[in-house]
C-alpha positions in Angstrom: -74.6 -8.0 -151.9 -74.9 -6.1 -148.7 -76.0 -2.7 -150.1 -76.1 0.4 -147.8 -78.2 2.6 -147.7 -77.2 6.6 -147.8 -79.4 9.4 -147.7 -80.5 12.5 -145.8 -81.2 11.3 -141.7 -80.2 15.0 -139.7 -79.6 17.2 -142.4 -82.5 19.6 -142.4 -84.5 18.6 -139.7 -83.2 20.8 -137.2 -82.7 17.4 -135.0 -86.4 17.7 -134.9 -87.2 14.2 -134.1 -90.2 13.8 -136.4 -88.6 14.9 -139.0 -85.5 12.4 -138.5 -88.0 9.5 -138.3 -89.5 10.6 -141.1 -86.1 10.9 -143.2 -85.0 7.3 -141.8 -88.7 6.0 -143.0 -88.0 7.3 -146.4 -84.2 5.2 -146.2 -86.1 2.5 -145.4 -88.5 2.2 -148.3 -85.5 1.1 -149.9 -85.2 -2.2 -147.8 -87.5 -4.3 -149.4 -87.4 -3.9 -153.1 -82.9 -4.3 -152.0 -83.9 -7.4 -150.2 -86.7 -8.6 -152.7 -84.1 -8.0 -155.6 -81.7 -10.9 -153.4 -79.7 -8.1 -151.2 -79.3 -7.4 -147.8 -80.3 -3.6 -147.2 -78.6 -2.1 -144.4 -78.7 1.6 -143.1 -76.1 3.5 -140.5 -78.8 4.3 -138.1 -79.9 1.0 -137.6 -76.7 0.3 -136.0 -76.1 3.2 -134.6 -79.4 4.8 -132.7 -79.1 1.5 -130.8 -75.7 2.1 -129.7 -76.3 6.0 -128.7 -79.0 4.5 -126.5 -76.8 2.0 -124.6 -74.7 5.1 -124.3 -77.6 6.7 -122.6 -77.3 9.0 -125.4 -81.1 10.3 -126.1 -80.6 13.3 -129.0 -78.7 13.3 -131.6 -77.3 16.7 -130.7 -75.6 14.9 -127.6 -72.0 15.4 -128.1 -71.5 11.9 -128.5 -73.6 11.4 -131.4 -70.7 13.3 -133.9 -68.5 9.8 -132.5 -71.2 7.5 -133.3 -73.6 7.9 -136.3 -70.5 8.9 -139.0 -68.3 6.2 -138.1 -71.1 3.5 -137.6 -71.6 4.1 -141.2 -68.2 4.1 -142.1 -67.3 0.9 -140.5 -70.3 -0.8 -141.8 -68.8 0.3 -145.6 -65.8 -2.2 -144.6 -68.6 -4.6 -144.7 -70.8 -3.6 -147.6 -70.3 -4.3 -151.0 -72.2 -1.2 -152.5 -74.0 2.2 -151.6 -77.3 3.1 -152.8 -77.3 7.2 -152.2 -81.4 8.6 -152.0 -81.9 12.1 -153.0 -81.0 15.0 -150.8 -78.5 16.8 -149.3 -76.8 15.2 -146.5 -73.0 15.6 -145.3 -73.2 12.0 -143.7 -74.5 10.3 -147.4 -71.6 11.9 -149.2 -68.9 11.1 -147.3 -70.5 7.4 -147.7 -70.4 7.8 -150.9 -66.6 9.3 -151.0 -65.8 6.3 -148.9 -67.6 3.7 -151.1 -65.6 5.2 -154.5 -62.1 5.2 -152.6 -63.0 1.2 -152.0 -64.2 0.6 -155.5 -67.6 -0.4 -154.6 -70.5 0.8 -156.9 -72.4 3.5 -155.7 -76.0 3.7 -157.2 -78.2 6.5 -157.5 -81.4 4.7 -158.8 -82.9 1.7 -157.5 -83.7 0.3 -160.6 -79.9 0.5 -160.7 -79.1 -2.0 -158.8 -78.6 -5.4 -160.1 -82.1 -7.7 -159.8 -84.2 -4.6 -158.8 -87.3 -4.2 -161.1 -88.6 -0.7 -162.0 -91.9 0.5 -162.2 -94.6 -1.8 -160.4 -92.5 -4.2 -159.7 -90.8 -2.1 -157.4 -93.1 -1.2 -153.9 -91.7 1.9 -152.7 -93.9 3.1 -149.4 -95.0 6.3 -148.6 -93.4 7.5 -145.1 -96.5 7.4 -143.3 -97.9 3.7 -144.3 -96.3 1.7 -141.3 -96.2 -2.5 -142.1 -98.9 -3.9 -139.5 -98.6 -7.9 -139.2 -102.2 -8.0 -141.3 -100.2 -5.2 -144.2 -97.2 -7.8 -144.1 -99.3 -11.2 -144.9 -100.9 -8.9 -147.7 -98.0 -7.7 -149.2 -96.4 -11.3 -148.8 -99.1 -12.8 -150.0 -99.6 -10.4 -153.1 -95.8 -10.7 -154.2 -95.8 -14.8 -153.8 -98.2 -14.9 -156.4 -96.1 -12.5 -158.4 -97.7 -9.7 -158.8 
């Protein structure tokens, strides 16, 4: 399944952009234990920051964002075939999730939730400020070849 992946981005950060990097970080934490459990994780921003910037759009407050990041995610639902909503408020997450229910597709709230994800330590969820390095990545390959 492609699984999306909806959670706060903007909300709260006062379009800070620390803060929004660190919001997107904590969406993806979520990639790898979605793609480890046989899924293809995707998130709105991915697709759309990249856009904005070939707009020459360089904050999110930019006018142009409002036609971008929503319906990015939107039209990536048409593609998906479920939502995984993360804790906290955001406007964008809940209109995914609106979306998602109107289609029929499942809508998780846990990871665990989702089908082939293991709980506990099977799971490695990242803290927002450990960034994969190529020597972190051939560790945490190597460590989850041998299964544990």
């Amino acid at each position: 399944m492609m699984i999306l992946i909806a959670g706060p981005y903007r909300s709260g950060t006062g379009d800070d952009p620390a803060l929004m990097a660190a919001n997107l970080a904590r969406l993806e934490e979520a990639a790898w234990p979605i793609f480890q459990a046989g899924h293809v994780p995707m998130i709105g921003e991915w697709v759309a920051l990249p856009v904005l910037r070939s707009a020459g759009v360089a904050d999110v407050a930019d006018p142009l964002a409002e036609q971008v990041l929503y319906p990015a995610a939107e039209r990536l639902l048409a593609h998906c075939d479920a939502v995984l909503r993360l804790p906290g408020t955001s406007t964008g997450a809940d209109q995914d999730v609106a979306i998602a229910q109107k289609r029929g597709l499942p809508v998780y709230y846990r990871l665990e939730d989702v089908p082939g994800a293991r709980g506990g330590t099977g799971t490695r969820m990242r803290s927002s400020a450990t960034t994969m390095s190529p020597s972190n990545s051939a560790r945490a390959s190597a460590k989850n070849s041998d299964g544990s």
